[in-house]
KOLBAMAR-12714 format. One line per field, with one value per residue: x, y, z of N, C-alpha, C in turn; residue in one letter; residue number from 1. Coordinates in Angstrom, 2 decimals, decimal comma. Layout:
BEGIN
n.u <- X | ...
n.v <- Y | ...
n.w <- Z | ...
ca.u <- X | ...
ca.v <- Y | ...
ca.w <- Z | ...
c.u <- X | ...
c.v <- Y | ...
c.w <- Z | ...
residuo <- A | ...
num <- NUM | ...
END
This chain:
BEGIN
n.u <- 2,72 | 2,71 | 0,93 | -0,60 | -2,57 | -5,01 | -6,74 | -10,19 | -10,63 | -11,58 | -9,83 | -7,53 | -9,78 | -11,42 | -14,51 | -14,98 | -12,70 | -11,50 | -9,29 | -7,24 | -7,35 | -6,25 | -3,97 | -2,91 | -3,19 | -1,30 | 1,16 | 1,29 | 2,14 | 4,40 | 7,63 | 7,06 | 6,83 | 8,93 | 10,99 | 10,00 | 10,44 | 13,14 | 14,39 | 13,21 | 15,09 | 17,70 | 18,48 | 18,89 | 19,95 | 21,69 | 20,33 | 21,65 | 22,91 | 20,55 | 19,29 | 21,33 | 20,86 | 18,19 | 18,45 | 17,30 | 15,48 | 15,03 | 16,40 | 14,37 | 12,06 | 12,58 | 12,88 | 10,07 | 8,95 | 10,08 | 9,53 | 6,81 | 5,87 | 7,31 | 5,40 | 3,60 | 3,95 | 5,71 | 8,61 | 11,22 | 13,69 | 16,63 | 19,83 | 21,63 | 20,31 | 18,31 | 15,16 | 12,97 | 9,76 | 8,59 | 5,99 | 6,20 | 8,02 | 6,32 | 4,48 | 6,21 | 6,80 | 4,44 | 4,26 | 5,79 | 5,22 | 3,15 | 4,63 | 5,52 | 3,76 | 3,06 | 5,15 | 4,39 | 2,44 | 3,50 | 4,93 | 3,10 | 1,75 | 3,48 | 3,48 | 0,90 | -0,65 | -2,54 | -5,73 | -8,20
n.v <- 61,16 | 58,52 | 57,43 | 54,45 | 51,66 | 50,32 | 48,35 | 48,10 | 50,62 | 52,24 | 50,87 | 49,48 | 48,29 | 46,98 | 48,56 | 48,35 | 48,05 | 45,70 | 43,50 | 41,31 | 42,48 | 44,74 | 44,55 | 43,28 | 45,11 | 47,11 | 45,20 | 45,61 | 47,46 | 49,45 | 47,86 | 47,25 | 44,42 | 43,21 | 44,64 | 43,94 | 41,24 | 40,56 | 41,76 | 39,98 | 37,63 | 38,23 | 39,12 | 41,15 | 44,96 | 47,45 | 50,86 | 51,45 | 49,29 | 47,20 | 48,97 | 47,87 | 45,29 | 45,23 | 46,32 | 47,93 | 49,67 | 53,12 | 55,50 | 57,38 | 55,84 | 53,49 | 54,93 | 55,42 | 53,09 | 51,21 | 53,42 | 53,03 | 50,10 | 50,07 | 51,67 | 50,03 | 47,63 | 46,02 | 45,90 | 46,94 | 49,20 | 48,23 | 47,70 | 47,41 | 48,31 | 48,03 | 45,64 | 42,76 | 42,13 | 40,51 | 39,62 | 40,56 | 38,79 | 36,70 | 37,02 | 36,94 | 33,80 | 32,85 | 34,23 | 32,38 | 30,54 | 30,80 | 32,41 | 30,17 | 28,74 | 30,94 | 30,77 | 27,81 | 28,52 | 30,75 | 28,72 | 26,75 | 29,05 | 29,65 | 27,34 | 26,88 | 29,58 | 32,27 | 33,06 | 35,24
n.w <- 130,77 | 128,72 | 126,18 | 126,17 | 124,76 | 127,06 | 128,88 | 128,83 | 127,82 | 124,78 | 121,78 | 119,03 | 116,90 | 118,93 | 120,63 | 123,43 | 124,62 | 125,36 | 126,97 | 125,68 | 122,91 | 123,48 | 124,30 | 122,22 | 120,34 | 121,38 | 121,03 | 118,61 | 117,63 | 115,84 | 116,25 | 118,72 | 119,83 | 118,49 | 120,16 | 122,65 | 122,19 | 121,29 | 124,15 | 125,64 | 124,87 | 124,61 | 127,48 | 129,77 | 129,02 | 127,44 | 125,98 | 123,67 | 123,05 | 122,27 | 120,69 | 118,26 | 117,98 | 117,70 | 114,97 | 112,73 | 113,70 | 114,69 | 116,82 | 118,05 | 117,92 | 119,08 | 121,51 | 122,14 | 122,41 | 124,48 | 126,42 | 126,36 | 126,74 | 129,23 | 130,63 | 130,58 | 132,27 | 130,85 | 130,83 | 132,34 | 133,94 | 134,79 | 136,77 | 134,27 | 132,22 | 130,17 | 130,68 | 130,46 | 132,45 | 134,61 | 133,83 | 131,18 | 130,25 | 130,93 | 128,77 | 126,38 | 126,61 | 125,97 | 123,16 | 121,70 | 120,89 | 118,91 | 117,27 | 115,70 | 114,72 | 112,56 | 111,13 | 110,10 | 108,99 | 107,35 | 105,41 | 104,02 | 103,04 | 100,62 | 99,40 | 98,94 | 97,47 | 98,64 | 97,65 | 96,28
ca.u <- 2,80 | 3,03 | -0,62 | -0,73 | -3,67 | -5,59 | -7,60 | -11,83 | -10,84 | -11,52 | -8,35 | -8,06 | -10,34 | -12,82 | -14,99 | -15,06 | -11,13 | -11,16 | -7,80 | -7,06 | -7,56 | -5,33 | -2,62 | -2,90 | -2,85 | 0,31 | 2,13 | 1,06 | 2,49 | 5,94 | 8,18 | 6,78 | 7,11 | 10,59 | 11,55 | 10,02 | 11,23 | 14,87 | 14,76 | 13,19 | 16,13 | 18,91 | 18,36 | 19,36 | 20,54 | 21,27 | 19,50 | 22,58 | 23,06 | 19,03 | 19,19 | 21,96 | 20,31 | 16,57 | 18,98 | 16,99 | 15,00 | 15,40 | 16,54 | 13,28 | 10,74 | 12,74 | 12,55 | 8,79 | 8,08 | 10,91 | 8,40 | 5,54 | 6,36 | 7,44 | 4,49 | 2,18 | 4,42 | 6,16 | 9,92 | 11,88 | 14,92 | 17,63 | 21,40 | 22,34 | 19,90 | 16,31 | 14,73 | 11,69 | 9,62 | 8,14 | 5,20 | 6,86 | 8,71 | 5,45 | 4,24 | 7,42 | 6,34 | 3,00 | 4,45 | 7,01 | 4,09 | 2,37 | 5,79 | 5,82 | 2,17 | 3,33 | 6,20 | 3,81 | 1,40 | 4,07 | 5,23 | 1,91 | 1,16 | 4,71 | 3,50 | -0,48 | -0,87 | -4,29 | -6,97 | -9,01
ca.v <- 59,70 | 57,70 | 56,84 | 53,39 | 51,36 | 50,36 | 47,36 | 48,89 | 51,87 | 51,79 | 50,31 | 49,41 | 46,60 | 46,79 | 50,12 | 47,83 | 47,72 | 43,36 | 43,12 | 40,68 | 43,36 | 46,16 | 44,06 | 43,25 | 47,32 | 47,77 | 44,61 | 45,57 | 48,79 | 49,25 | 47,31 | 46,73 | 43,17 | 42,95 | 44,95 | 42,95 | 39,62 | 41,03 | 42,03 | 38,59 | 36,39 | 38,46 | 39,73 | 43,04 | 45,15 | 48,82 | 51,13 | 51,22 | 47,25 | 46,87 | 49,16 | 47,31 | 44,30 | 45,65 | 46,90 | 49,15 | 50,93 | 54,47 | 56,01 | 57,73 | 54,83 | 52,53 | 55,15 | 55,53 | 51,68 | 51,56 | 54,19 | 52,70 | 48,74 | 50,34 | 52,08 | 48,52 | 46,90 | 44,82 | 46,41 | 47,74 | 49,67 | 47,62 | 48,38 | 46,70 | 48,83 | 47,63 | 44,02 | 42,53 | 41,90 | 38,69 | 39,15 | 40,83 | 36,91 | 35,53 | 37,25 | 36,23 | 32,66 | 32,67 | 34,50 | 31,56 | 29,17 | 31,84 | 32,44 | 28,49 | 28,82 | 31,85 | 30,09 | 26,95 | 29,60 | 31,50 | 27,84 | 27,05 | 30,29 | 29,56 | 26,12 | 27,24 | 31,00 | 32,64 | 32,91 | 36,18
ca.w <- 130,68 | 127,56 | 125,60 | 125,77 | 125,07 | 128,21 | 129,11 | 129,62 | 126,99 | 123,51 | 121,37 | 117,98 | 117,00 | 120,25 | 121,70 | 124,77 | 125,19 | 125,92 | 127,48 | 124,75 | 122,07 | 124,17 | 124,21 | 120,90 | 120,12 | 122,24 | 120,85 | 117,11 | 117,20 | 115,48 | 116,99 | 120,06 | 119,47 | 118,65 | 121,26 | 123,51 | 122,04 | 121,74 | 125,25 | 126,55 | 124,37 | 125,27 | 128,84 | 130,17 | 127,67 | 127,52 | 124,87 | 122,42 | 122,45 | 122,39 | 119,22 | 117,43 | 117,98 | 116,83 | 113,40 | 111,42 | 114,80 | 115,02 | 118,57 | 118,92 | 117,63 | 120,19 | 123,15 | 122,12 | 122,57 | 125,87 | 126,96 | 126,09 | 127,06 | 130,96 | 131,18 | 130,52 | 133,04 | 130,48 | 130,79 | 133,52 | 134,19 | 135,86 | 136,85 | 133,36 | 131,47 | 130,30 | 130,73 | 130,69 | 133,83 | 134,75 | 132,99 | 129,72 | 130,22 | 130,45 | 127,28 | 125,42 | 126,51 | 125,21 | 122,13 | 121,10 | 119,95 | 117,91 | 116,40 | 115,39 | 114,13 | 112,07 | 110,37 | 109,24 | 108,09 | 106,14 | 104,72 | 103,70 | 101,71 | 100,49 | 98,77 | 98,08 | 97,45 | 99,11 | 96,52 | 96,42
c.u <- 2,50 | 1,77 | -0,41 | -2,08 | -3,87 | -6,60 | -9,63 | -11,85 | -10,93 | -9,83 | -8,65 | -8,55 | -11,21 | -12,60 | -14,72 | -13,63 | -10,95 | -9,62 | -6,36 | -6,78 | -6,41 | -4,14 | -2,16 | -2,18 | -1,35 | 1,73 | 2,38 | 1,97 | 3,96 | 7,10 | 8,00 | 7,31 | 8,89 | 11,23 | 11,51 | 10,73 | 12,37 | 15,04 | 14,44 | 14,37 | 17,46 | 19,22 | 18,35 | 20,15 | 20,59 | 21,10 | 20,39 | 22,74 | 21,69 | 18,98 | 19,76 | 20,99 | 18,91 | 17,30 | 18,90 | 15,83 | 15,28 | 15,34 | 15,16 | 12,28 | 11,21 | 12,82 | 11,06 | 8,50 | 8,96 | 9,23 | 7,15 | 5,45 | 6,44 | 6,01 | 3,17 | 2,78 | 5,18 | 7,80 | 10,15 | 12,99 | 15,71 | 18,99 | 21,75 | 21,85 | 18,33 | 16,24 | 13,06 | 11,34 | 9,05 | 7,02 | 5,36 | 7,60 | 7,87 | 4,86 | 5,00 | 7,04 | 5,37 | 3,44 | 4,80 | 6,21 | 3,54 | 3,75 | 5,91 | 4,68 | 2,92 | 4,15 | 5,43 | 3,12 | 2,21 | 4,17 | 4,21 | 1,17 | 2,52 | 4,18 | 1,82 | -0,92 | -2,03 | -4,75 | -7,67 | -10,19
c.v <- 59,27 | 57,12 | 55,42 | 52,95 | 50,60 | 49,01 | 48,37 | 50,29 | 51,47 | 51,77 | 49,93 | 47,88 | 46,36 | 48,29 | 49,45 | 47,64 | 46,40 | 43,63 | 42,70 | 42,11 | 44,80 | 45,62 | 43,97 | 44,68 | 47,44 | 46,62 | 45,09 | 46,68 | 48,79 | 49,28 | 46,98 | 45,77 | 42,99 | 43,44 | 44,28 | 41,50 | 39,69 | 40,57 | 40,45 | 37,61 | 36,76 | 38,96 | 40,88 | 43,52 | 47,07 | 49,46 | 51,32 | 49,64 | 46,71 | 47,59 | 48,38 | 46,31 | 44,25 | 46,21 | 48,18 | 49,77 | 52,12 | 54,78 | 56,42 | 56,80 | 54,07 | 53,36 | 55,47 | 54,33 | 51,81 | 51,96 | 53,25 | 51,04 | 49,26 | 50,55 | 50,95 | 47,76 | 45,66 | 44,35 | 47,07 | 48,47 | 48,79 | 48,07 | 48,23 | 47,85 | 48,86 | 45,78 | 44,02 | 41,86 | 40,89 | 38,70 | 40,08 | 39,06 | 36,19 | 35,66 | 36,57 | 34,84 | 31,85 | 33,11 | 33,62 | 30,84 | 29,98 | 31,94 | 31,28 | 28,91 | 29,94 | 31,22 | 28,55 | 27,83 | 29,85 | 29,81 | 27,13 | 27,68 | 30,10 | 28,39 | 26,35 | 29,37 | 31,08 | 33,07 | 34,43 | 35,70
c.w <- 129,24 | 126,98 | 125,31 | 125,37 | 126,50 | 128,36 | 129,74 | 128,46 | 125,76 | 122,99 | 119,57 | 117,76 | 118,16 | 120,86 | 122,92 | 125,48 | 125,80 | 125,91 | 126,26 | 123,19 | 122,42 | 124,17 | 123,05 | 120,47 | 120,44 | 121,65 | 119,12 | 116,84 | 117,05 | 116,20 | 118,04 | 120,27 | 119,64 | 119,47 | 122,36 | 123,63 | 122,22 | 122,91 | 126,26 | 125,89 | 124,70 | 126,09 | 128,72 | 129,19 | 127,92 | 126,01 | 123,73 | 121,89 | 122,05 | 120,45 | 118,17 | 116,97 | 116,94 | 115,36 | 113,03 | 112,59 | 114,90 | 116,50 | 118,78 | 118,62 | 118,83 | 121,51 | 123,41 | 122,80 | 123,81 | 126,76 | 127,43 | 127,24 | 128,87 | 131,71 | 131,42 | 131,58 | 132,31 | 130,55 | 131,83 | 132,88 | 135,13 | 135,79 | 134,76 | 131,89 | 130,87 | 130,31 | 130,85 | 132,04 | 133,54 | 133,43 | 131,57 | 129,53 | 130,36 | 129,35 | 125,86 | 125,33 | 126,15 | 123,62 | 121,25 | 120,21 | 118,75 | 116,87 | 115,48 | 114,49 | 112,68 | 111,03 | 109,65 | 108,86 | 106,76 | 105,14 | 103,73 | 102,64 | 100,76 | 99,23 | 98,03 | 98,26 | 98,24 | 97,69 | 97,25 | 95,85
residuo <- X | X | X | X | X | X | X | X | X | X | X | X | X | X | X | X | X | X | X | X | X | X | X | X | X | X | X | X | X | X | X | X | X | X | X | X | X | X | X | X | X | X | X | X | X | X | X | X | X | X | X | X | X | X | X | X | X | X | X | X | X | X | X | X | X | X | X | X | X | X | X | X | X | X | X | X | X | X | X | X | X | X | X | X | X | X | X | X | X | X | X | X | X | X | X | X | X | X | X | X | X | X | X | X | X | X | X | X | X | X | X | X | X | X | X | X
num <- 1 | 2 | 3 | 4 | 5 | 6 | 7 | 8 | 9 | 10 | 11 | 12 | 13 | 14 | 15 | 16 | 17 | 18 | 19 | 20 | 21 | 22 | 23 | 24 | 25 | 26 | 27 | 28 | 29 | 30 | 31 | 32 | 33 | 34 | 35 | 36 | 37 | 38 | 39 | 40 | 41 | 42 | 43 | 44 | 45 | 46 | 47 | 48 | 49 | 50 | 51 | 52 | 53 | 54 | 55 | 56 | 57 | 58 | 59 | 60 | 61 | 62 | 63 | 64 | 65 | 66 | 67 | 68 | 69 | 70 | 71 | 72 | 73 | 74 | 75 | 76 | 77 | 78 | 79 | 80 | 81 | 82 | 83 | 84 | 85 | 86 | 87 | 88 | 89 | 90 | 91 | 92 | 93 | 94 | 95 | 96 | 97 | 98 | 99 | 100 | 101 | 102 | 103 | 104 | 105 | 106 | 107 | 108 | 109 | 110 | 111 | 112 | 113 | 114 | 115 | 116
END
């Protein structure tokens, strides 16, 4: 089975594994994210159209996260190919705002640099 991080196990960023923090871990990790987002904006998708899409992914980094993403319960297998499950579509929906946030951030550092 596929080493994900774990909610109760250590993760990176908490010995105590906080849920919050494990998810984190599993979304941080290369590409996770975009795989996931992909897969929640353009439905079902099979792993050649999923790659295009993700670009510059390599076959085995995107059947690592695949992997990985199924095994958290965030991705399925369906006739069509892979998708996200409800709550990979409720993640995506919590994600969207953070995305927003992210984009005034960048704009932001864009207009006042950070200061060391």
């Amino acid at each position: 089975m596929t080493d994900i991080p774990r909610p109760g196990q250590p993760v990176r960023g908490s010995r105590s594994g906080a849920p919050i923090m494990a998810l984190f871990d599993l979304i941080g990790r290369r590409w996770a994210m975009g795989v996931l987002w992909t897969l929640a904006e353009i439905g079902p998708s099979t792993f050649r159209h999923l790659q295009e899409k993700c670009e510059t992914i390599s076959p085995a980094v995107l059947n690592q996260r695949l992997k990985e993403l199924k095994a958290a319960g965030l991705v399925h297998r369906v006739e069509q190919g892979y998708a996200v499950t409800q709550l990979g579509k409720d993640l995506y929906l919590h994600l969207v705002p953070l995305g927003q946030v992210a984009k005034v951030w960048a704009e932001n550092l864009a207009e006042e640099p950070l200061h060391s």
